[in-house]
C-alpha angles and dihedrals in degrees: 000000000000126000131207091230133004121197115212081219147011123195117205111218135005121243129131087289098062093022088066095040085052083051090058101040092058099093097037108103110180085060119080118202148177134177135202136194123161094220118101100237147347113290128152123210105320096173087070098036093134112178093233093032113130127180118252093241126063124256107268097051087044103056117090090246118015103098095045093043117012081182093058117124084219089067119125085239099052087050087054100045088044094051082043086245096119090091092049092045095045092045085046088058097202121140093199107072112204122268095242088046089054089052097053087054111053079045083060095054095042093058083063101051110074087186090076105089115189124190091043121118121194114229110171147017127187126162123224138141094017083298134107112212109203122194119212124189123204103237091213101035107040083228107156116205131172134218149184140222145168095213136019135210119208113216103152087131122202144300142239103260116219111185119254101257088055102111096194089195095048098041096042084170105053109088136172120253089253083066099050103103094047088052104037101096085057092046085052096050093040088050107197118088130176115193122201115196142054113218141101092297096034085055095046103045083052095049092050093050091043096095097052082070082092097059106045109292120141105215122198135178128175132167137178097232123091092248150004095268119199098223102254106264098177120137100238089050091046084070095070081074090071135089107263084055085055097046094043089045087049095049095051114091115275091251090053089045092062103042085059090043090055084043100057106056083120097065091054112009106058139092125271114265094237103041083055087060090045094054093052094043086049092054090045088050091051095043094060107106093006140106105214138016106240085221134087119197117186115183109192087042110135106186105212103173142018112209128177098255124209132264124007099342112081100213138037112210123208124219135192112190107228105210096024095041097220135147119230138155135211122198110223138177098218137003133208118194117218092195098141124229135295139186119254121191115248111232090238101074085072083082092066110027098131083064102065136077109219132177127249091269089057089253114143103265104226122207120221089257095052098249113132108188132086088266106053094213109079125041120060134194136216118195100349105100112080096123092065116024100033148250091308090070087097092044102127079203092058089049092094089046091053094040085049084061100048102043087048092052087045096041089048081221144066098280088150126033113234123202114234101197128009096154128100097208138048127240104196125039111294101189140006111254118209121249138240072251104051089044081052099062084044 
């Protein structure tokens, strides 16, 4: 069968991942590429655009091209030389750029790819004749098209994770941290806010209502872990984001891989150094001349249930002390849940199942090239392989490197240059040392 028009490769949505690998495939020209999302625009994460808020990588690794082509028109400098901002960010020396200012940015680039389709929500995938056909819906206009290609590239991106006893209809008040700006005026007027969690988002959302304590607000934040941990930033521990890491995470066993994985929350799911000394001198500042903090913070707290509580406070959380084992409960007008974010599979991928290699645990089984189908050669992932190449799989600063991958197996050429070793030290055994043994027969 012939068709009208065959991609070499479709990308399905459209978040920072797919929209850096659009960026670099701009210019080039032997690879033909579209990309659908059903939103109707880029935006990323609303629900957490804090004024002051900054990402937790410096600019160049953060950019969608940067690392992979320091030359690209799509880099964070060329946008700020292009919105005459490049003077005022270069006098404000400052590496972390802020997280609207990320956002304004990647909406930049995607008003110069015309590869980038919103709107456009994908329905339905089957495989037949070396060819996917991939069926896109417009979510406006009900328009239904149809289109081929000989390689996808998933980019559905995560979800906000709420934990499995959380009843939404039944809890109206409880939110995720992606819905807290929406939200913020009601937790004000309510008045009393318990945050779980204590990572980036939990931090941030605390430091902003800090200052309400003085008129009126009741603050809360509990975690289950035993402290309120910066993420490690050091130098040396900044290598294990590099591709040797990658390659010597991906080439342990599966179970190994998992019991680093649970070892290593520390090197992406903590708060930023800094924000955690702004929140104490805060605290300081509001204590002077007061009695008492409006604020409770409570590390080793596992909440376990949310029930609606009596009388004028709307929940009831329930607490099990970690260390002390001990039960406790705490009433609360609202509740934000800083649970972090987790892939789920779109439906769509049923159509092509057979298609697809998967763990025993029916996880995608990414290559090392991150490629997930029998073939190795035609499916790639974004941000879904953190079971087998490590925590830096959601690392906005590993995202060039990825996309490097991904244009070169598609190209069927070096299109990008990737870096094979960046790292001083080595992170398996590089030689084989002689024994006491071994110096005795000597």
């Amino acid at each position: 069968m012939k068709h009208s028009q065959v991609y070499n490769l479709i990308g399905i949505g459209i978040g920072p991942f797919n929209l850096g690998l659009a960026a670099l495939l701009h210019p080039v020209k032997d690879v033909s590429a579209v990309f659908f999302d059903q939103a109707d625009g880029f935006d990323w994460h609303p629900g957490l655009m804090l004024e002051s808020a900054t990402l937790q990588t410096p600019f160049m690794g953060t950019d969608l091209v940067t690392m992979a082509d320091p030359t690209s028109w799509f880099s964070f400098l060329n946008f700020l030389k292009q919105t005459d901002r490049l003077y005022p960010f270069f006098i404000r020396e400052n590496f972390y750029m802020l997280r609207k200012e990320y956002n304004l940015y990647c909406q930049w680039a995607v008003e110069q790819l015309p590869s980038c389709r919103f709107s456009q929500k994908v329905s339905r995938l089957v495989y037949g004749d070396g060819l996917y056909e991939v069926t896109v819906q417009h979510t406006k206009t009900g328009d239904v098209t149809t289109w081929y290609a000989e390689k996808l590239v998933l980019g559905t991106g995560t979800q906000p994770y709420m934990p499995p006893f959380i009843n939404r209809e039944q809890l109206p008040g409880v939110m995720h941290t992606s819905a807290y700006l929406p939200n913020k005026a009601d937790i004000l007027e309510k008045g009393n806010l318990t945050i779980i969690g204590s990572g980036q988002s939990a931090a941030e959302i605390f430091y902003d209502l800090l200052p309400e304590t003085k008129n009126g607000l009741q603050l809360n934040w509990f975690t289950r872990a035993d402290r309120f941990s910066p993420m490690e930033y050091s130098k040396l521990t900044l290598e294990l984001t590099s591709p040797e890491y990658v390659d010597y995470f991906y080439q342990m066993p599966p179970e190994r891989r998992r019991k680093v994985l649970s070892e290593q929350n520390t090197l992406y799911k903590g708060i930023n150094y800094d924000l955690i000394n702004e929140i104490f001198d805060q605290m300081y500042q509001l204590s002077v001349g007061s009695k008492k903090l409006s604020v409770q913070l409570n590390t080793n707290s596992e909440l376990t249930q949310i029930t609606p509580a009596e009388g004028s406070h709307q929940y009831t959380l329930h607490f099990n002390h970690l260390q002390q084992q001990q039960r406790f409960t705490l009433d609360t007008n609202s509740v934000i849940l800083a649970t972090g974010y987790k892939y789920n599979e779109p439906a769509i991928l049923s159509g092509i199942e057979e298609r697809i290699r998967r763990t025993p645990e029916k996880l995608m089984d990414a290559h090392r090239n991150y490629t997930v189908d029998i073939n190795n050669s035609e499916i790639f992932v974004q941000n879904v392989e953190l079971h087998t190449h490590g925590f830096v799989t959601p690392d906005l600063g590993m995202g060039a490197y990825r996309n490097s991958h991904i244009i070169n197996a598609i190209a069927g050429r070096e299109v990008y240059k990737i870096e094979q070793r960046i790292a001083y030290q080595d992170f398996g055994v590089t030689q084989v040392k002689e024994t006491a043994a071994d110096l005795a027969i000597l």
